[in-house]
C-alpha positions in Angstrom: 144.7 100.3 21.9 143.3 103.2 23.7 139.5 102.8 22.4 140.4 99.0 23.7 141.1 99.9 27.0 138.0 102.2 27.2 135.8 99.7 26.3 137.1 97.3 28.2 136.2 99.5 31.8 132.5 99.3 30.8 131.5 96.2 29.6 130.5 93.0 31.4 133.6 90.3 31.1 131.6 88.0 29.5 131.7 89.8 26.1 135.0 90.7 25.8 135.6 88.5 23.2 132.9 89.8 21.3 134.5 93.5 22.2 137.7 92.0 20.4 136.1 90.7 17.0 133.8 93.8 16.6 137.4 95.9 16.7 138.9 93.3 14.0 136.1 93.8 12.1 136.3 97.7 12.1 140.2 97.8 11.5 141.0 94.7 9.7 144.7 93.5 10.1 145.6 95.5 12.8 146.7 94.1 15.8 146.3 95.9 19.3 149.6 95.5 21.4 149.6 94.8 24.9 150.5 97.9 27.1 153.4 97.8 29.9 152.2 99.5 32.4 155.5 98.1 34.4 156.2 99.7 37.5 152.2 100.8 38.1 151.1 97.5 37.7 153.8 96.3 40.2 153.0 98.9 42.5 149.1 98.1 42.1 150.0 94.1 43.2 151.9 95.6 46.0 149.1 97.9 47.5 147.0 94.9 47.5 149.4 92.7 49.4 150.0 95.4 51.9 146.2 95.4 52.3 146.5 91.8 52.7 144.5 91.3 49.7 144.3 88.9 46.7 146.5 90.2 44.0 144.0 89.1 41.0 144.7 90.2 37.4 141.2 91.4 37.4 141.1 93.7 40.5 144.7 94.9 38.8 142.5 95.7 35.5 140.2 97.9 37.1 142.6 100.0 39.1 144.5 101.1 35.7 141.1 101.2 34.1 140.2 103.7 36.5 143.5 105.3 36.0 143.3 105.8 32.9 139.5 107.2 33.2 140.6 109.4 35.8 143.5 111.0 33.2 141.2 112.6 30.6 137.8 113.2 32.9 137.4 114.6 36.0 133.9 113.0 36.9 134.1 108.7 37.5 131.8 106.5 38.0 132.3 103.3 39.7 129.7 101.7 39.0 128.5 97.7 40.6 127.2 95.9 43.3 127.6 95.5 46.3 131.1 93.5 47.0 132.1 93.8 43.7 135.0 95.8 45.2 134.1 99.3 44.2 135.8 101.0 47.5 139.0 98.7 47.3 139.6 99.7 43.7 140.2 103.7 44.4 141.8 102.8 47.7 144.8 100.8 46.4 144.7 103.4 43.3 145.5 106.0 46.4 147.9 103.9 47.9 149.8 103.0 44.9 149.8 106.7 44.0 151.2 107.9 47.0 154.0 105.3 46.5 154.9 106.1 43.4 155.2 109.8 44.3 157.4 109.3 47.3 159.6 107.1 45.0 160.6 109.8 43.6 158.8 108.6 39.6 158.3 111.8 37.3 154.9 111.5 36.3 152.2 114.7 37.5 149.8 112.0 38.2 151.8 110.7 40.9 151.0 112.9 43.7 149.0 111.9 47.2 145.4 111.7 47.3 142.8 113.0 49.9 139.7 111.7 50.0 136.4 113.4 50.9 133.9 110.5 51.3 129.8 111.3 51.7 126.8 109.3 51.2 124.7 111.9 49.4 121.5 109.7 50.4 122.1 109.9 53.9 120.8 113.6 54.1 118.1 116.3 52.8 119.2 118.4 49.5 119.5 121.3 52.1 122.3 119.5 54.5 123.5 118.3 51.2 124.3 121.0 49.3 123.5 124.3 51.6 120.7 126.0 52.6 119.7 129.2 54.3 118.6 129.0 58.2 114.4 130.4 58.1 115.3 131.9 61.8 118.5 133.5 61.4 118.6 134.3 57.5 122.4 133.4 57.4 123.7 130.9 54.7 124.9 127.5 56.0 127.2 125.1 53.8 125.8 121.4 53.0 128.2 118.2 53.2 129.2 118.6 49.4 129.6 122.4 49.8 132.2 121.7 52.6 134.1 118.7 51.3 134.4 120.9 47.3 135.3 124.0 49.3 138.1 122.3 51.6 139.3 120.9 48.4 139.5 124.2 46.5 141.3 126.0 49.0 143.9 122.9 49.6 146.3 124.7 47.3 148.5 121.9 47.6 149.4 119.8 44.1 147.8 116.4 46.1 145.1 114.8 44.0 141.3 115.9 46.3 139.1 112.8 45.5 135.4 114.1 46.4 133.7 110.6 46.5 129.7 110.2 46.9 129.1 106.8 48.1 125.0 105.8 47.0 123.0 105.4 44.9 121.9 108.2 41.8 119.1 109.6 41.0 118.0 113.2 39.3 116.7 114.6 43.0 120.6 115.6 44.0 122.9 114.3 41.2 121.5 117.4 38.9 122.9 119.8 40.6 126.0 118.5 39.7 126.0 118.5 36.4 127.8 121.8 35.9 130.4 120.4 38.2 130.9 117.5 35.8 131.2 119.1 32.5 133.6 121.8 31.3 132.3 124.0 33.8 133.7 122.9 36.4 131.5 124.8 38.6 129.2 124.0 41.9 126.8 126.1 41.8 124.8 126.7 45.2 121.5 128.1 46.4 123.0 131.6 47.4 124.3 131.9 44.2 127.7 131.4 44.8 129.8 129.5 42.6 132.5 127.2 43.6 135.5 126.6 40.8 136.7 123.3 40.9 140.9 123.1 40.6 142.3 120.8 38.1 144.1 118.7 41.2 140.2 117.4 42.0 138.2 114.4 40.7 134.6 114.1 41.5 133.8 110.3 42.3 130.8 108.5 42.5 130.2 104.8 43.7 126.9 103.8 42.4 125.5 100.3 42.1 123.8 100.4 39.2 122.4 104.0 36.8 119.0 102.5 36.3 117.8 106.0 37.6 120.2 108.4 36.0 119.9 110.7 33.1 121.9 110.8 30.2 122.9 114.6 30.9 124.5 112.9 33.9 126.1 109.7 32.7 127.8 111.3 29.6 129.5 113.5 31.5 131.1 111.2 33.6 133.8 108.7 32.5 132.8 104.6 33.7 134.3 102.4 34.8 131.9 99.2 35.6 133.2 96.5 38.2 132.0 93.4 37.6 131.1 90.9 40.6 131.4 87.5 38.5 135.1 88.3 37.9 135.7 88.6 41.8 133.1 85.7 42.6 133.9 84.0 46.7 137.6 82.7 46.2 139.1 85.9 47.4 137.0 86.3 50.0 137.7 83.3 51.3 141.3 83.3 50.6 141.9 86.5 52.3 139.8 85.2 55.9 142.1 82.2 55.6 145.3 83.8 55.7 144.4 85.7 58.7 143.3 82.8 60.0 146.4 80.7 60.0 148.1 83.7 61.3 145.9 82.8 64.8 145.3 78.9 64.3 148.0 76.3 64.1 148.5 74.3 62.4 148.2 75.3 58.6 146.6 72.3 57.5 143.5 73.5 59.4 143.4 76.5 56.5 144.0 73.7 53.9 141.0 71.4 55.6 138.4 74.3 55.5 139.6 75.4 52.0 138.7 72.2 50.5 135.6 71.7 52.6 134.4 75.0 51.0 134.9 74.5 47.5 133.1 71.1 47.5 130.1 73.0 49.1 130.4 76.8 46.8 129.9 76.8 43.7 132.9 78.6 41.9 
């Protein structure tokens, strides 16, 4: 069940069935039971209503998929394009986190998250990690060095979600390769060394790892977000109900509804 489930985050959906005959192939006779995830699957459906957003079994898929990724490694990868719902996917994992924790559940995983967000493309390797002022000779932190170091010395049990939103590629993501194995060590410039705590998860939004090296990717778990699962339904959907909430009456909604799926393709 568990090699399932792994799988199952990084593959396209189109081949899942092909996922599911390889697996009876390599363990004939056994069959894979379907996990309850009961009240974290509930509370996933309810963080997407609260964000007013469509409650589809395959947006709920991904959020345990990157639950359960985020469990046993420290360093995740979201990984599609554009749209494919990459940012609402850790966001309602947050939300229904932090619900579950002020419920009162007993799990350790249950606990608030802060997030630390940075596009790692926006900036020079020196505003991104640190580098040392030619004028002045005195050390000054980068963006990653400050989000990693107001994580460490957060000494509260809250999950610290450092997420780097853009693309990869070996110029900056490199250096973070001792942050992502065992180490779990940022190593700057100065030589100082930063320890990462167990309460932090290292996050990266990436649209595709045409670019990244294999040091990087295996140390990172995946979890792969595929856009033909989502397609435009949602989308639409979504406008329309906040659209009703302004327009009456309903059957407007209803009218443009149909209009667009004889013109969209689904």
């Amino acid at each position: 069940s568990f090699l399932s489930e792994l799988l199952l985050a990084v593959i396209f959906s189109n081949i899942e069935k092909l996922l599911d005959g390889i697996l009876s192939d390599l363990f004939p006779g056994v069959t894979i039971p379907e996990h309850d995830y009961g009240v974290l699957q509930s509370t996933i459906h309810s963080s997407l209503c609260q964000r007013s957003l469509q409650p589809l079994p395959s947006i709920i898929s991904k959020v345990i998929q990157l639950y359960e990724t985020m469990l046993v490694r420290h360093g995740v990868m979201l990984v599609g394009p554009t749209g494919s719902g990459k940012t609402t996917v850790y966001l309602v994992l947050a939300d229904t986190l932090d619900t579950l924790y002020h419920a009162g559940l007993q799990n350790p995983f249950y606990r608030p998250v802060k997030t630390y967000v940075l596009n790692p493309k926006s900036v020079s390797m020196g505003e991104l990690y640190g580098e040392v002022n030619p004028l002045t000779l005195e050390w000054r932190d980068g963006l990653m060095a400050l989000c990693v170091r107001a994580a460490v010395q957060d000494f509260s049990d809250d999950h610290k979600w450092v997420i780097s939103d853009g693309p990869v590629d070996a110029l900056w993501i490199e250096n973070m390769n001792t942050v992502l194995d065992d180490n779990k060590m940022l190593c700057l410039a100065n030589s100082e060394r930063i320890k990462l705590t167990p309460s932090i998860h290292m996050m990266f939004e990436v649209q595709d790892l045409a670019v990244a090296s294999p040091a990087t990717v295996s140390r990172c778990g995946m979890v792969y977000i595929d856009p033909e699962e989502l397609k435009w339904m949602p989308y639409v959907q979504t406008w329309l109900t906040g659209f009703a909430e302004k327009v009456k009456p309903l059957k407007l909604s209803e009218f443009l509804l149909e209009a667009l799926e004889g013109v969209l393709v689904l």
